[in-house]
C-alpha positions in Angstrom: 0.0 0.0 0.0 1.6 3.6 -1.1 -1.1 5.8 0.6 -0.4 5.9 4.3 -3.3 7.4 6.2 -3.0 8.2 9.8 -5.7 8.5 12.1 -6.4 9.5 15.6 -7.8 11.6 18.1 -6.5 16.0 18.0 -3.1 16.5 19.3 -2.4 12.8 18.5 0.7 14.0 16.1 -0.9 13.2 12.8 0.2 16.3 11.3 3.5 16.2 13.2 4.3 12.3 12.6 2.8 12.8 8.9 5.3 16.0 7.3 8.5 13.9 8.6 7.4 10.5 7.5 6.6 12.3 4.1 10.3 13.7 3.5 11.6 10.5 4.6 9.6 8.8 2.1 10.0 11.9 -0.3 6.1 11.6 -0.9 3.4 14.2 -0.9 2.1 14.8 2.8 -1.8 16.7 3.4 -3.3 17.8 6.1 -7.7 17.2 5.2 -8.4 19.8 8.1 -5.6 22.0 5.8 -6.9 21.3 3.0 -10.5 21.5 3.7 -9.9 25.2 5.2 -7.7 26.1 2.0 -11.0 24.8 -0.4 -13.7 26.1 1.9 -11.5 29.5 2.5 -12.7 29.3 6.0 -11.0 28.0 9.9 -13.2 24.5 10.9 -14.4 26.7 13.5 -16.1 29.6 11.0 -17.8 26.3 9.0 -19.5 25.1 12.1 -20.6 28.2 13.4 -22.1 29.0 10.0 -23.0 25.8 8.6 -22.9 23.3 11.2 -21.4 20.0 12.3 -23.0 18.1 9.4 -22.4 20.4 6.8 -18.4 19.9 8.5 -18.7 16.1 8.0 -19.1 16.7 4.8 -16.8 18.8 3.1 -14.1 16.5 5.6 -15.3 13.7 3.5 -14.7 15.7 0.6 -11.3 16.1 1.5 -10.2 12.9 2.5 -10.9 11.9 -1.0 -9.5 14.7 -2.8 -6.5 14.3 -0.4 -6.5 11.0 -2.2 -6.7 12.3 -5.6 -3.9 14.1 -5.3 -1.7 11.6 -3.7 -2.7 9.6 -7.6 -5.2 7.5 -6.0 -6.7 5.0 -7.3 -3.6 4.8 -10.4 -0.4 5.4 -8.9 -1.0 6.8 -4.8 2.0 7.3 -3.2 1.5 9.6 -0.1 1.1 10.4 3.4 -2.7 12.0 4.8 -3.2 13.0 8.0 -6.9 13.0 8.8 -8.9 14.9 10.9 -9.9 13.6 14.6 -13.2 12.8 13.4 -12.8 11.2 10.2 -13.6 8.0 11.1 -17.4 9.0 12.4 -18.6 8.1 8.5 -18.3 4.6 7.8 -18.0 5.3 4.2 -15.0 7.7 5.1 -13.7 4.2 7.2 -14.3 2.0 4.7 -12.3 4.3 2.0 -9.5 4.1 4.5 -9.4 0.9 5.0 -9.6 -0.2 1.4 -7.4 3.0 -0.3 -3.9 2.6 1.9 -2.6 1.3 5.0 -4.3 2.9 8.1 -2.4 3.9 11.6 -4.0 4.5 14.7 -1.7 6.9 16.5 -3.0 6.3 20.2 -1.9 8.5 23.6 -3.9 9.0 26.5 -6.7 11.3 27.1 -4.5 13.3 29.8 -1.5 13.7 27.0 -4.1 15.0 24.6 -5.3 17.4 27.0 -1.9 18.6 27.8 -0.8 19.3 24.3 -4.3 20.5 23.7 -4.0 23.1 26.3 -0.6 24.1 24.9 -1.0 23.5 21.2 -5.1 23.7 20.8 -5.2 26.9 18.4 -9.4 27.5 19.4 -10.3 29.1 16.4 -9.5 26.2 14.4 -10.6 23.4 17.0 -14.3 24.5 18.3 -14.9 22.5 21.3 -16.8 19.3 20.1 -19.0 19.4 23.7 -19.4 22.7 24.6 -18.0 21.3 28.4 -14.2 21.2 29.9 -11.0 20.6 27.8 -10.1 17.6 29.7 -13.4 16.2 29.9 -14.3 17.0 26.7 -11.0 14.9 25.4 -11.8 11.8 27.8 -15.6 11.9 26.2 -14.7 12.2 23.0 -11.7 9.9 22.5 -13.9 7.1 24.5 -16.7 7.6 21.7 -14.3 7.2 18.7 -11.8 4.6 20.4 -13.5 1.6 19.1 -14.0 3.2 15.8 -10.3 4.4 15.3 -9.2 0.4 16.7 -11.6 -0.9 13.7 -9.8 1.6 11.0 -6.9 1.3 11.2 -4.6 -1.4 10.1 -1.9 -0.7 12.8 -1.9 1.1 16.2 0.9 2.6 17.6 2.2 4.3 20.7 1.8 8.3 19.7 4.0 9.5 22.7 7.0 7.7 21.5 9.4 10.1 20.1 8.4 11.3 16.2 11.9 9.5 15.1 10.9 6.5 16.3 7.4 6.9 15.5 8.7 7.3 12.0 10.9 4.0 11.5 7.8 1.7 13.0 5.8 3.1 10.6 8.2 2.3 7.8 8.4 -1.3 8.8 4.5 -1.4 9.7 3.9 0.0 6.0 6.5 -0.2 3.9 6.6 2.1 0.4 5.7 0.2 -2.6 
């Protein structure tokens, strides 16, 4: 599999872990909450305030497959996506994952999350997905999609190991075609 797609709850790495496996790889890298903010010329946070949650879903399915597209999918994908935290909620978006490249769960506790949250969380462009507490709201949240990230992904890895390391298990895990 040439696509490498990783999935995973916010301040899981995706983004992080994604851009260095890419330049090891020397493959394209996106971002679908990037990309879906550069085609909707709006933060996630101005489309659900304006549009709503569904309307959100959507264009994130959107760009999960033009992500694809321009990584050559379905003729010749090579490339490294990092999806947004709630990708997975569609099942067609899971079963495109599943079936397009090699999936990675990037796991880390719900109190890591929080922490990188609090220092990393850039509000306008992560609206809170409960309305309540950061720390509660990660706990709920990454409880809800657990089993669904588990049932994604191909491979689940440790996200609080260094990126370096990160890196070289998911070159054995998913090798480059």
């Amino acid at each position: 599999m040439s696509l490498l797609f990783l999935v995973g709850p916010r301040a899981c790495g995706k983004t992080t872990i994604g851009k260095n496996l890419a330049a090891q790889r020397r493959v394209p890298f996106i971002d679908t909450d990037a990309l879906l903010q550069e085609q909707a010329r709006r933060s996630i946070a101005d489309i659900v305030a304006e549009e709503g949650w569904p309307a959100f879903r959507r264009l994130e399915s959107e760009a999960l497959k033009e992500a694809a597209r321009r990584c050559g999918y379905p003729d010749a994908p090579r490339g490294v996506i990092a999806t947004g935290g709630g990708m997975v909620l569609a099942e067609e978006n899971r079963r495109f994952l599943r079936e397009a490249g090699c999936v990675i769960f990037l796991q880390a506790p719900a109190a890591i999350l929080a922490q990188r949250l609090s220092r990393h969380g850039l509000p306008s462009q992560r609206p809170s997905l409960t309305g309540g507490d950061m720390v509660q709201e990660v706990a709920t949240v990454l409880a809800e999609r657990l089993p669904l990230y588990r049932n994604t992904a191909h491979h689940w890895v440790d996200a609080t190991l260094p990126v370096s390391a990160l890196c070289a298990l998911l070159q054995r895990l998913c090798p480059q075609k």
